[in-house]
TORZAFI-55410 format. One record per residue (C-alpha): residue number from 1; residue in three letters; chain; x, y, z. Coordinates in steps of 0.05 Angstrom, whole numbers, always signed. Each point is the difference from the previous one (the first is absolute). Last residue first. Example, Ala and Ser with C-alpha at 12.3 -4.5 7.8 and 13.67 -1.06 7.14 Angstrom:
! TORZAFI-55410
{pos:2 code:SER unit:A xx:+273 yy:-21 zz:+143}
{pos:1 code:ALA unit:A xx:-27 yy:-69 zz:+13}
//
This chain:
! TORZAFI-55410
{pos:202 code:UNK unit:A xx:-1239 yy:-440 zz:+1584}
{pos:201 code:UNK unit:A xx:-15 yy:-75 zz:+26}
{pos:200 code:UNK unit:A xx:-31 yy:-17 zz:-59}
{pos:199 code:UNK unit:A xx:+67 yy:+20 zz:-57}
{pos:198 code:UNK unit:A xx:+43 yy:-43 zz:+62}
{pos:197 code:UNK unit:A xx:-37 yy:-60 zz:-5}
{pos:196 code:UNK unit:A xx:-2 yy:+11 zz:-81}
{pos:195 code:UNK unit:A xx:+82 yy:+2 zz:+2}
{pos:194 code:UNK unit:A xx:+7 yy:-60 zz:+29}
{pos:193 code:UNK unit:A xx:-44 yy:-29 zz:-45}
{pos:192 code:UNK unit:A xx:+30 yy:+19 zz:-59}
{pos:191 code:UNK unit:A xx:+68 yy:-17 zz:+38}
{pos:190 code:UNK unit:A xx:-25 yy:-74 zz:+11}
{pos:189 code:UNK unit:A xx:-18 yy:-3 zz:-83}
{pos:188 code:UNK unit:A xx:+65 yy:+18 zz:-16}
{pos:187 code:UNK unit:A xx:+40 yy:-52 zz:+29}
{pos:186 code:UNK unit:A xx:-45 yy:-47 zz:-11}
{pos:185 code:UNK unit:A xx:+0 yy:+18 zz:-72}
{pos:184 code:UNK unit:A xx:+86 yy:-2 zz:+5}
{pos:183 code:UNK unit:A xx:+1 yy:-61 zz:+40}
{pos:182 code:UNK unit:A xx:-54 yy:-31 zz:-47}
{pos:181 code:UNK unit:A xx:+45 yy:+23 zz:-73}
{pos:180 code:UNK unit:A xx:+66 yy:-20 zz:+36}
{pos:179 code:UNK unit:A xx:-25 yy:-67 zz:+14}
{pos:178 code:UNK unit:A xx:-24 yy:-8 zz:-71}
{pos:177 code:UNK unit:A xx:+76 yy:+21 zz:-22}
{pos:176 code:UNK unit:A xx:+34 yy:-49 zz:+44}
{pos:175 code:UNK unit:A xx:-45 yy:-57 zz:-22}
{pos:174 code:UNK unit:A xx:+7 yy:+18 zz:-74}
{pos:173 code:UNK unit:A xx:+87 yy:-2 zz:+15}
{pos:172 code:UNK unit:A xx:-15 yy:-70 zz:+27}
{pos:171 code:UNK unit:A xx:-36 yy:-29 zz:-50}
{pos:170 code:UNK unit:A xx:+46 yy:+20 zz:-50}
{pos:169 code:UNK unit:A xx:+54 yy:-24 zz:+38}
{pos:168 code:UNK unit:A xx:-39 yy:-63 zz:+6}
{pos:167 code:UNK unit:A xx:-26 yy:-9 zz:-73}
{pos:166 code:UNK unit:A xx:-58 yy:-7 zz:-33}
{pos:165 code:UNK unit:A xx:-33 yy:+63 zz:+42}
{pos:164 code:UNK unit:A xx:+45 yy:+48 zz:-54}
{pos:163 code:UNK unit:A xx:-34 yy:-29 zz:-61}
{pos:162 code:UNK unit:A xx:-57 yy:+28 zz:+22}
{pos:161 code:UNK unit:A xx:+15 yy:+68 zz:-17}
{pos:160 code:UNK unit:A xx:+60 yy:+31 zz:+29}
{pos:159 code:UNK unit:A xx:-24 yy:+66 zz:-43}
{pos:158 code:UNK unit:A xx:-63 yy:+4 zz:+41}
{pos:157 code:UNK unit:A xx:+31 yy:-11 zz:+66}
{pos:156 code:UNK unit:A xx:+44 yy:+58 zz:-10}
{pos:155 code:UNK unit:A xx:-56 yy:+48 zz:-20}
{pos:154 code:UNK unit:A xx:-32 yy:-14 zz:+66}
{pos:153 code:UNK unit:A xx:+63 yy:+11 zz:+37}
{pos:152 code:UNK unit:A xx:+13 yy:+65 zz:-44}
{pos:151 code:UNK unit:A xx:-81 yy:+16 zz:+13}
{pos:150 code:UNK unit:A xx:+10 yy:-9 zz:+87}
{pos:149 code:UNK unit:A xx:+73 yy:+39 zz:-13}
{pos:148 code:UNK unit:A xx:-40 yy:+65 zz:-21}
{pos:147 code:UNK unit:A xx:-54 yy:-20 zz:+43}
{pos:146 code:UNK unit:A xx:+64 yy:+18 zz:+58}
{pos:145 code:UNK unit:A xx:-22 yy:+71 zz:-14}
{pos:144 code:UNK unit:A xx:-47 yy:-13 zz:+48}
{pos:143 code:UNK unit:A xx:+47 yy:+3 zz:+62}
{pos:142 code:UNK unit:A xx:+0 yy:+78 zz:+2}
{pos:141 code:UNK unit:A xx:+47 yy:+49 zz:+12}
{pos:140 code:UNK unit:A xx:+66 yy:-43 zz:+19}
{pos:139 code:UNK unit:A xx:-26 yy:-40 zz:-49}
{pos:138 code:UNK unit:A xx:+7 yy:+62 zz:-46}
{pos:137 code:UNK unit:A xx:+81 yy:-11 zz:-2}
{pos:136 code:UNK unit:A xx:-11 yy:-82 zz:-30}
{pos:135 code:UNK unit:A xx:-42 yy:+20 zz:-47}
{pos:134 code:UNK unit:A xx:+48 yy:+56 zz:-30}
{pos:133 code:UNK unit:A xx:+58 yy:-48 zz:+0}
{pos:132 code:UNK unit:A xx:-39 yy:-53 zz:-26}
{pos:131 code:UNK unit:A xx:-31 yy:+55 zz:-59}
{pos:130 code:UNK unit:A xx:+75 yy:+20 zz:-13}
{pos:129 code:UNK unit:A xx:+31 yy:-65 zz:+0}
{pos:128 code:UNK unit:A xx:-45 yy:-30 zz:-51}
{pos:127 code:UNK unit:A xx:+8 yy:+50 zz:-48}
{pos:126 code:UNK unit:A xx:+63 yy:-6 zz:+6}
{pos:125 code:UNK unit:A xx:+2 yy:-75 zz:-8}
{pos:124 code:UNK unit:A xx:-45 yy:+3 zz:-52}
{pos:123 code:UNK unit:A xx:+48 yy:+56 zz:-42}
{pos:122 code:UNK unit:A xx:+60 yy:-45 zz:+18}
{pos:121 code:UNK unit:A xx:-30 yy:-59 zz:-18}
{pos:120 code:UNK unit:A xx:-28 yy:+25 zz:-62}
{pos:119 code:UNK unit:A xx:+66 yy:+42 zz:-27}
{pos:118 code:UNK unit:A xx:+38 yy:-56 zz:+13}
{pos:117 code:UNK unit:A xx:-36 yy:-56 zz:-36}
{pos:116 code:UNK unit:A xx:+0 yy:+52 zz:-61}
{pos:115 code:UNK unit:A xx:+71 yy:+11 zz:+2}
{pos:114 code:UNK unit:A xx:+20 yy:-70 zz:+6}
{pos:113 code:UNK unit:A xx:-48 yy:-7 zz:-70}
{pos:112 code:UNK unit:A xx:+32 yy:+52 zz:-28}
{pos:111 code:UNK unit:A xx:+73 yy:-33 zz:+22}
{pos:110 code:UNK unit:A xx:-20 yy:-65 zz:-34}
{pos:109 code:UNK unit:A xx:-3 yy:-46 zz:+60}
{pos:108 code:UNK unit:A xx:+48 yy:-56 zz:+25}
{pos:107 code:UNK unit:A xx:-33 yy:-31 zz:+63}
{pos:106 code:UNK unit:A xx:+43 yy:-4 zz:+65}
{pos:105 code:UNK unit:A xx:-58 yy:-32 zz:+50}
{pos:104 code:UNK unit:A xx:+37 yy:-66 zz:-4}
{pos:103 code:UNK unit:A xx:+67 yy:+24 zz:+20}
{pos:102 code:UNK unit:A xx:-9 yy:+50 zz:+59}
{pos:101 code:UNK unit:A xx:+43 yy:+60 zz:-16}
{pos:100 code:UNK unit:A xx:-50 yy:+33 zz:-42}
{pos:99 code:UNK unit:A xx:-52 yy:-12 zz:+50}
{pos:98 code:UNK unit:A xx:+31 yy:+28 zz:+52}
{pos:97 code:UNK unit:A xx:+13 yy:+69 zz:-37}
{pos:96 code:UNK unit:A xx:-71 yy:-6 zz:-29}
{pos:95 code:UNK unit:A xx:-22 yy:-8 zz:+76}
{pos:94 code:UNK unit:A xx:+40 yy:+46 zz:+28}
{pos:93 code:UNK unit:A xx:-29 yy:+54 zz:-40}
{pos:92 code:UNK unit:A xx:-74 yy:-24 zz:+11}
{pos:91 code:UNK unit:A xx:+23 yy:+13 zz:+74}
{pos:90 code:UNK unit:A xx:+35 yy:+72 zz:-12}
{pos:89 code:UNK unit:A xx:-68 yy:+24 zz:-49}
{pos:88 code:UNK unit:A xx:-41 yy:-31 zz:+62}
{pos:87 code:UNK unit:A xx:+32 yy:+37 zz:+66}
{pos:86 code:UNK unit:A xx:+21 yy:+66 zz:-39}
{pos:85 code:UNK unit:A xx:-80 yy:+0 zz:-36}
{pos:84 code:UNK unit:A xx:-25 yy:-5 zz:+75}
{pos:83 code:UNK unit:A xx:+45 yy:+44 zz:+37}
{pos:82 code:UNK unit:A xx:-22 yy:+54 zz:-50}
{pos:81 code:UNK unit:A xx:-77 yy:-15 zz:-4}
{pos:80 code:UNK unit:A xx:-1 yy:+1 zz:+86}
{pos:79 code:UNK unit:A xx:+49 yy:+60 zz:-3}
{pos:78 code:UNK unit:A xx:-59 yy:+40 zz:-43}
{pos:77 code:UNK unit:A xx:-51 yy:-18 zz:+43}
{pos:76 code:UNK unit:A xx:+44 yy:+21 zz:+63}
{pos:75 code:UNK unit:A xx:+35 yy:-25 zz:+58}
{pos:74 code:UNK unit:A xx:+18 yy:-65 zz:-36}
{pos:73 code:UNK unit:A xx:+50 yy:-54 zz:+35}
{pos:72 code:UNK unit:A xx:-52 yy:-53 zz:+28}
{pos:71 code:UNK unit:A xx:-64 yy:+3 zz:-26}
{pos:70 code:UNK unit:A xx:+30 yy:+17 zz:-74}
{pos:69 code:UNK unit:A xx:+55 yy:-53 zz:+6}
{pos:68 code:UNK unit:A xx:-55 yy:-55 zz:+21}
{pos:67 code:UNK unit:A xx:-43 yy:+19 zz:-59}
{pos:66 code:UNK unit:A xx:+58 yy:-12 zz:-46}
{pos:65 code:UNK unit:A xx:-3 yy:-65 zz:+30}
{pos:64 code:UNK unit:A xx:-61 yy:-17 zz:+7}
{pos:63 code:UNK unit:A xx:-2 yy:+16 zz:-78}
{pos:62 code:UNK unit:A xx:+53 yy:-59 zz:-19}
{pos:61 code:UNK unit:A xx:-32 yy:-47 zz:+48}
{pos:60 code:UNK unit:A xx:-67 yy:+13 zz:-40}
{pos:59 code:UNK unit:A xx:+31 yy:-2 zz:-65}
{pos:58 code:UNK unit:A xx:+33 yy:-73 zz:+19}
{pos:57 code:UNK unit:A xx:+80 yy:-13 zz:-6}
{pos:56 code:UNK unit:A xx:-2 yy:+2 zz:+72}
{pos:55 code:UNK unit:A xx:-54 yy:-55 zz:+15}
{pos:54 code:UNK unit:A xx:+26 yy:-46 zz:-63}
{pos:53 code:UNK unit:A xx:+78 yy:+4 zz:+27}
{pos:52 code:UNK unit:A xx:-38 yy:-13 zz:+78}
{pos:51 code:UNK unit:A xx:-44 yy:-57 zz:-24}
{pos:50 code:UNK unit:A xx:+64 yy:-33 zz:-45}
{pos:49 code:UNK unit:A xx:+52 yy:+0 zz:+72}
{pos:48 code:UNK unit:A xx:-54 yy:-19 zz:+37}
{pos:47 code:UNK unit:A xx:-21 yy:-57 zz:-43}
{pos:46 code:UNK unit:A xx:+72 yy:-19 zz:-14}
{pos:45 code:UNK unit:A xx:+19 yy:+4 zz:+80}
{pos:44 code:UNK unit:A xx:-60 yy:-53 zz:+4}
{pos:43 code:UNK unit:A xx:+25 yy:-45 zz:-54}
{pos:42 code:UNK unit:A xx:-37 yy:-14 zz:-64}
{pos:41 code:UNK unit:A xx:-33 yy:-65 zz:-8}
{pos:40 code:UNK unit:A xx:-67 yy:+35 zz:-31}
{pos:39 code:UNK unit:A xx:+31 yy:+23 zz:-66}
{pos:38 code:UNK unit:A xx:+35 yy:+70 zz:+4}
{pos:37 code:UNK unit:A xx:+6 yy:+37 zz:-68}
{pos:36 code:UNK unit:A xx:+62 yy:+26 zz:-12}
{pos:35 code:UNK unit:A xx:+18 yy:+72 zz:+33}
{pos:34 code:UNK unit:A xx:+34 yy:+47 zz:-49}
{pos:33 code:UNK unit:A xx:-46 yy:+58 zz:+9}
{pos:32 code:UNK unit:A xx:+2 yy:-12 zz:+72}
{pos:31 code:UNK unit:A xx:+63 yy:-2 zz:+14}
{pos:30 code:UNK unit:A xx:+1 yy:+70 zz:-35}
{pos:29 code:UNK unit:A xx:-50 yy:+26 zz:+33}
{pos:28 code:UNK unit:A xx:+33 yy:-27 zz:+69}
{pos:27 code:UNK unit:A xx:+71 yy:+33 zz:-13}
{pos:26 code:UNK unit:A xx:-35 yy:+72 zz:-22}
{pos:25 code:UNK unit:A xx:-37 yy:-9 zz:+69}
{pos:24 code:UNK unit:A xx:+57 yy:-12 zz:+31}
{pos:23 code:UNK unit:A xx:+37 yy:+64 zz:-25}
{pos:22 code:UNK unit:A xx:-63 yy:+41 zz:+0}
{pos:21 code:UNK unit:A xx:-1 yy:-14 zz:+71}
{pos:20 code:UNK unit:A xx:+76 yy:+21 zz:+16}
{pos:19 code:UNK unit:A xx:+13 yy:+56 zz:-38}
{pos:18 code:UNK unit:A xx:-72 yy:+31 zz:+7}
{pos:17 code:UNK unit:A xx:+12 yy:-14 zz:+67}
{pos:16 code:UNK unit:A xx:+64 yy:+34 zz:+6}
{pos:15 code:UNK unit:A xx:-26 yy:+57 zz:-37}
{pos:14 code:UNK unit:A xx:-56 yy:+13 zz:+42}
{pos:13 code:UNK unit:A xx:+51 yy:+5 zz:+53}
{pos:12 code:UNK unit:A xx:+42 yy:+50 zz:-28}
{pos:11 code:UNK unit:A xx:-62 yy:+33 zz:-11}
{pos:10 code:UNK unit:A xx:-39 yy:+4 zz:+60}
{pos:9 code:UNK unit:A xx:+71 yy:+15 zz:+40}
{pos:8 code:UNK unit:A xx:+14 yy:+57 zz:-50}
{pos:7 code:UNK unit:A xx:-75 yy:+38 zz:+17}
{pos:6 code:UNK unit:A xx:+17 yy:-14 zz:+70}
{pos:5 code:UNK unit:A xx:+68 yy:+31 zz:-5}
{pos:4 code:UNK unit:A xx:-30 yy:+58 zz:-34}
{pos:3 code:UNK unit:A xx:-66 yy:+7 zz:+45}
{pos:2 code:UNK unit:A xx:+54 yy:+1 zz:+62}
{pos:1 code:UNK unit:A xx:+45 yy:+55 zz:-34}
//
């Protein structure tokens, strides 16, 4: 009785924050797809406002994400690839939906071509939400598997490009992710050594 109420606790509320984070970041992506570009005069509740839409609409925010559902709800490999392909397939959802409704991201598409733009993001964003979800269960293992999210930072940089530093939401958002990339070798790095004090004291 216990492991069944325990087992419906975990996912009623996985589903509430699948529901309510996928939500806001559906909202955000689609700000910031529709986001003008911000000359230097912009307002501070602007900046924070366009860094945060650009931070959540990101591939890296996307994955810590799914990795997030898998360390926190998933008791199992295979709940860790579930959880994460629920979590992303329901927020790219909410994001078409959104962005249907919200005027200047409604663009009139042949219906092969809608179908093709589906069947990619979906497909990514599964495939996505099963190797975060994964990821982010084997932490509990082992912290190196974050060098999976070390290459996606890595990989996010590169496709900025330097066009991305010309700008200070750009700027911004290439801080965030270089920070991210020393907290996380840092990170790392003290529990190699950690675990090489306790490898010469056996």
């Amino acid at each position: 009785m216990r492991e069944n109420q325990e087992y419906r606790r975990r996912w009623r509320k996985f589903f509430i924050f699948t529901f309510i984070v996928g939500l806001i970041v559906a909202i955000f992506s689609v700000v910031s797809d529709n986001s003008p570009y911000l000359k230097d005069g912009i307002t501070v509740f602007e900046f924070i406002i366009s860094y945060l839409a650009v931070m959540i609409n990101s591939l890296p925010m996307w994955f810590i994400l799914a990795m997030l559902v898998g360390y926190i709800f998933a008791r199992s490999l295979k709940e860790s690839a579930l959880f994460g392909t629920i979590y992303t397939i329901s927020a790219i959802t909410f994001y078409f939906v959104i962005g249907h409704f919200y005027t200047d991201a409604a663009v009139s598409l042949p219906f092969k071509e809608q179908e093709l733009v589906y069947i990619k993001w979906y497909g990514a964003s599964a495939i996505g939400g099963v190797s975060g979800g994964i990821v982010g269960f084997l932490m509990k293992k082992t912290p190196y598997v974050q060098l999976t999210l070390l290459l996606g930072l890595f990989l996010q940089l590169f496709v900025n490009g330097t066009r991305s530093w010309r700008d200070i939401v750009g700027i911004a958002q290439n801080v965030t992710f270089c920070s991210m990339i020393v907290s996380i070798v840092i990170y790392l790095t003290i529990v190699r050594r950690k675990e090489r004090k306790e490898y010469l004291k056996m």
